[in-house]
N, C-alpha and C positions, 0 to 999 in steps of 0.2 A: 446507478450501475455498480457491478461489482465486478471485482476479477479474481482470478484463484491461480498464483503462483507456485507450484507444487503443495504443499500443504496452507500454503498464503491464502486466506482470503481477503481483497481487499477494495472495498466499496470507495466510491470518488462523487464527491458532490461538490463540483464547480462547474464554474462558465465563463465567467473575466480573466484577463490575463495574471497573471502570476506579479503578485506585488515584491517581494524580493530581490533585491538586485543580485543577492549572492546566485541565482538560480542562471545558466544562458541562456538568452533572448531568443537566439537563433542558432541552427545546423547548417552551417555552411558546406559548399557542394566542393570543396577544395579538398584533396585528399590530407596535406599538412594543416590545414583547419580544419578539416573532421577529425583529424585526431589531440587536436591542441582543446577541439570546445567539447570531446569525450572527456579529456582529463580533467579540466575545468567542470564539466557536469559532474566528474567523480568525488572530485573536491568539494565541491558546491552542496552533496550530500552527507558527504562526511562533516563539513562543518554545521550542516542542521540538524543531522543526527547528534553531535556534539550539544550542540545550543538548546536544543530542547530537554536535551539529559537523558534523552531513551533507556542510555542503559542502567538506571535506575529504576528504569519499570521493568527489567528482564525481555526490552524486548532488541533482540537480536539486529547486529547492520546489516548482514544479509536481508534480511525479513523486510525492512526500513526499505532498502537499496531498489528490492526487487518492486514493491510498490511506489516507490520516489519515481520508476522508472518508467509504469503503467501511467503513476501520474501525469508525468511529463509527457508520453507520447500522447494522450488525450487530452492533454491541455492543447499540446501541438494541433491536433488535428480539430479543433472546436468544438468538441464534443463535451465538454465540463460545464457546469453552472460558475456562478459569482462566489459560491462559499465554498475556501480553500480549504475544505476538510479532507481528512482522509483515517477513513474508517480501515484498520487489520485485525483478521480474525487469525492466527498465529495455530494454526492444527496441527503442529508437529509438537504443541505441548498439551497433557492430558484434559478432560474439561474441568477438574478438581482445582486448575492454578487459574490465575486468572490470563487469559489470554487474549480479550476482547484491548483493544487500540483506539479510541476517536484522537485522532491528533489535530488541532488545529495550527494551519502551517502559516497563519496572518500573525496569530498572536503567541507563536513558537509557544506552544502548551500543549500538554494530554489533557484534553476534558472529560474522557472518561478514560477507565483503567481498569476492568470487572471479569466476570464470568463468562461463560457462553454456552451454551450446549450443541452439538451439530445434530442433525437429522436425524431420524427412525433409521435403524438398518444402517448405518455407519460404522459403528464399534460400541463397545461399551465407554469407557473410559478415554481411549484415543480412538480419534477420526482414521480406520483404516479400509473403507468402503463406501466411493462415490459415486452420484449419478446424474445426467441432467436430464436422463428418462423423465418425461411428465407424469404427475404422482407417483413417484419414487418413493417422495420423501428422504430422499439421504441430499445429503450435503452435495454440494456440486463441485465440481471443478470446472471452472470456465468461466463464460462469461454468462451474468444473471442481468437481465432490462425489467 
């Protein structure tokens, strides 16, 4: 599956629960615990965006946040596999930098860190023209199965 955060592309391959304790378990229906396990989830991302060192690959906490966030709510609803991966394609920088993200969130690592190109009909250089028209061919924004 893939999803596209404003310029965020960000694909998710899991299915097991979330091994990390830093992550919360649960969204309580409480209005003073919905907001105690938001700031705790905000935490909980700031600290693995720290721990993994993102911003040493240039890749933005915004960026991180807005896919931590996709992540989470499709872990929540069952929809992920077993392998806590999580793939960002970052289109808000040109395709000349390397923009492509595989983050492994088991073994708090980037395992990949590369290029990428987007779709025919997109832009030259930057992603400014998307589609999920079928044969487009341009980059999509949304959701990709």
């Amino acid at each position: 599956m893939q999803y596209l955060f404003g310029f965020l592309l960000v694909a998710f391959h899991s299915v097991g629960l979330f091994q990390h304790s830093y992550l919360p378990t649960r969204i309580s229906s409480g209005v003073n615990d919905h907001q105690f396990t938001r700031l705790n989830f905000e935490d909980s991302i700031q600290h693995l965006y720290t721990r993994i060192g993102l911003s040493t690959y240039d890749l933005s906490y915004e960026v991180f946040r807005y896919g931590m966030i996709g992540f989470y709510t499709l872990k929540q609803e069952g929809k992920l596999g077993d392998k806590n991966l999580l793939t960002i394609i970052d289109f808000a920088k040109p395709s000349t930098v390397k923009r492509f993200y595989t983050i492994d969130l088991d073994q708090l690592q980037v395992k990949y860190h590369t290029y990428v190109s987007h779709g025919k009909n997109t832009g030259e250089n930057l992603a400014k023209s998307f589609s999920n028209a079928v044969h487009s061919n341009q980059s999509s924004l949304g959701v990709c199965e």
